[in-house]
Structure formats: C-alpha cells, structure tokens
C-alpha positions, 0 to 999 in steps of 0.5 A: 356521586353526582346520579345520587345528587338532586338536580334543581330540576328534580326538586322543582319537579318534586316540589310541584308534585307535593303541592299538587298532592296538597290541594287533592288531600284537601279536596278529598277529606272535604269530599269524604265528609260531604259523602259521610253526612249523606249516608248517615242522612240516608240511614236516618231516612230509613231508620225513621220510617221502620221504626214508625217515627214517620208513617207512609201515606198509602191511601186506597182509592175505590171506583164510585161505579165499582162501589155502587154495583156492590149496594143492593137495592133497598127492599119495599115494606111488605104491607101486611093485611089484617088479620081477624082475631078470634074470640080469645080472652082479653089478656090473650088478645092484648099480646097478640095486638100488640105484641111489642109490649112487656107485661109487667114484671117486678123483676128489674130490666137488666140492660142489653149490653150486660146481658150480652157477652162481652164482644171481643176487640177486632184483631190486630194485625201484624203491621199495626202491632209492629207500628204500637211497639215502635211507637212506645219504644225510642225515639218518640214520635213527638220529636218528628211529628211535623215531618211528612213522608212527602217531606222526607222523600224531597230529602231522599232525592236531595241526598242521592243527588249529592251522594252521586256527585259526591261519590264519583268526584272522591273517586276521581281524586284518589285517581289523580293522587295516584297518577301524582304519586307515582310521576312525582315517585313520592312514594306511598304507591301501595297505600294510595293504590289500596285507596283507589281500588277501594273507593272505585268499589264503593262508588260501583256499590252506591250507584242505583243500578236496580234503575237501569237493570230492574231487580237483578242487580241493587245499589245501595242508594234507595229512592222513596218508591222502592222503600215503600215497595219494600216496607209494604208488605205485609207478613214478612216471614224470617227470610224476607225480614232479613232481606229487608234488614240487608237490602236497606241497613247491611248494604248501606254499612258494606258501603260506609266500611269500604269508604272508611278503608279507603279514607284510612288508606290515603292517610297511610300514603300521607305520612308514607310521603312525609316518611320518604322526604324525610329520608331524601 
C-alpha cells in the first residue's frame, strides 16, 4: 500500500517538472508564431515577384570598346561629275536636271503611310506576355508600387535570419519537454516524442544547404540571388515550370505542414499530461 502512495518528494519532483513544462509550452507556441509569420512573409516575397507585382531590376551593361568596334566608319560623299546633256526636248531635259521634281497631277497626293502596308507590331515575347496577364490579374500593382526588389531583398535576408534562429530554438525546445516528460513520467511521451521527430525534419528541411552543397542538396529557404536565378530564364518548358513552381511554393508547403503536425502534436502531449494528473 505505501509503494502505491506518493511521497512528498515525488510530488515536488512532480510539481517541478510541470512548472518546467510550463515555461517550454510558453516559449514554444511564442516560437511557432514567430516561424509561421516568416514563412508566410517568404512566400508572399515570391508570390509578389512571379505574379509581376514587384519586377526584377536586371540591367545589361555593354562594354564602350565592344560597342564601338561594331560602328563602321561613315562613308564619304561620292562627288559626281557633270554630266553634259545633249540636245533633247526642254520637258526631257527639265526631268533629267532635275529629277527630284513631280510634274504635275490632278490626281491627289496619297500619303506614304496610306499607301504602304500597314507595319506589323513587334513580337512579344513570352515573358512580357506573362508580366501583361500578371499585371491585370489581382492584386494590382498599385498597391506595391513604391516597393523595390532592393527592398524586398533587405526583407528576404531579414526574414532567413530569423527563421533560422527561429526554427532551431523551437527544435531545441521540443527536445527538452522530451527530456522533462519522460524525467518527470508525466506521460504524453509518444505525442511529444512525434512532436520532435517532426520538427527536427522540418528544421533539417529549411536550412539552405544549396549553400554549403552547391545544387545537389536544396533548403527550402531561398535567398534573392537564387529567385532571380530561377525566375530568369526564359521559355520554360512544362518540366522546368513545374520545378520552378515545386522548388519555391511545393517545398515551402512540405515545411509549413510538418511545423504544423508537429505543433498539433505537443497540443496532444498537453492534454495527455493534464489527463494523467487527473487519474494520480
């Protein structure tokens, strides 16, 4: 009877392990907003470039010595000598001194532009006809017009920044609500367990390893450079449309779900301790 019996020291043991849980509950659901306001922010960041809303400033610069090889000289007038007329009729003569005038017609003078045919507009190409459509499709461009790529690429960096340390410190705590839960045998252990496994995957997810491996291995974090990489080139076929759509929006919600699960899971190991102090 007295093994079954709580001991003062197991209650305070006890006691001290729930208000440790506490303060890790608190600081975890504070981490999890902070990391779920910055992937939003990053897919908004993408969002606003592919629709159109914020346009990439890619400027060409072309070398003065390349550019002026290309100019060919400027040709000299060709002096013509006189030519002696002979004795023709004076309206023959008139035409061949001056040849520049048109006698005169009743006939009206048409212009040149209505007789001509009408010129055709230059092509568009396949990127300016995705920007046109983007532009009159919603939202509209008015609403971020006085918002540059410079500036969206300060907010990139910002935001990777944050995410990183974000990310790791509600790893770190999901670890140690583990090791509370099962020192403290509060219970749960399978739902905080899941709750780990799950954010440790989305941590190792996130990270930019296309940093440290080149293009073998990708994060889903993006910096600027590589989404003017990807959204620059031109006459994407099917296959490279949707590894473009993948790469920045697919993986991004692969993330977002497993930091979803795994916030879902640590609510489960919450009510599963409150469920066991209820049955002690």
């Amino acid at each position: 009877m007295n093994d079954n019996q709580a001991t003062p020291n197991n209650l305070l043991d006890t006691t001290d392990c729930l208000e440790a849980v506490g303060v890790f509950k608190g600081w975890k659901n504070f981490l999890f907003i902070i990391v779920i306001l910055c992937l939003l922010l990053l897919q908004a960041s993408f969002l606003l470039v592919d629709t159109g809303c914020i346009e990439i400033d890619q400027t060409v610069v072309v070398e003065p010595a390349a550019a002026s090889m290309d100019v060919e000289p400027a040709q000299e007038p060709v002096e013509t000598a006189d030519v002696k007329v002979p004795d023709v009729p004076e309206p023959v003569r008139q035409l061949i001194e001056e040849p520049n005038v048109v006698p005169e017609s009743n006939e009206p003078v048409v212009p040149d532009e209505a007789v001509e045919p009408n010129n055709p507009a230059e092509p568009i190409s396949k990127a300016q006809g995705n920007r046109l459509q983007r532009a009159i499709a919603w939202p509209p461009t008015e609403l971020f017009s006085g918002i540059t790529f410079e500036y969206l690429s300060w907010l990139i960096r910002i935001v990777n920044a944050v995410l990183i340390l974000t990310a790791t410190l509600f790893c770190l705590s999901m670890l140690f609500s583990l090791k509370v839960s099962m020192l403290g045998r509060l219970g749960g252990i399978n739902h905080i367990s899941r709750a780990f496994f799950l954010s440790l995957l989305m941590l190792i997810l996130l990270l930019p390893w296309q940093r440290i491996f080149g293009g073998m291995v990708l994060g889903a974090m993006y910096t600027p450079g590589e989404l003017v990489k990807w959204y620059s080139i031109e006459n994407k076929d099917m296959f490279e449309q949707v590894l473009y759509y993948l790469r920045f929006s697919g993986y991004w919600l692969l993330v977002f779900l497993l930091l979803i699960l795994s916030q879902i899971r640590s609510v489960r190991w919450g009510k599963a301790i409150l469920r066991r102090l209820e049955i002690i």
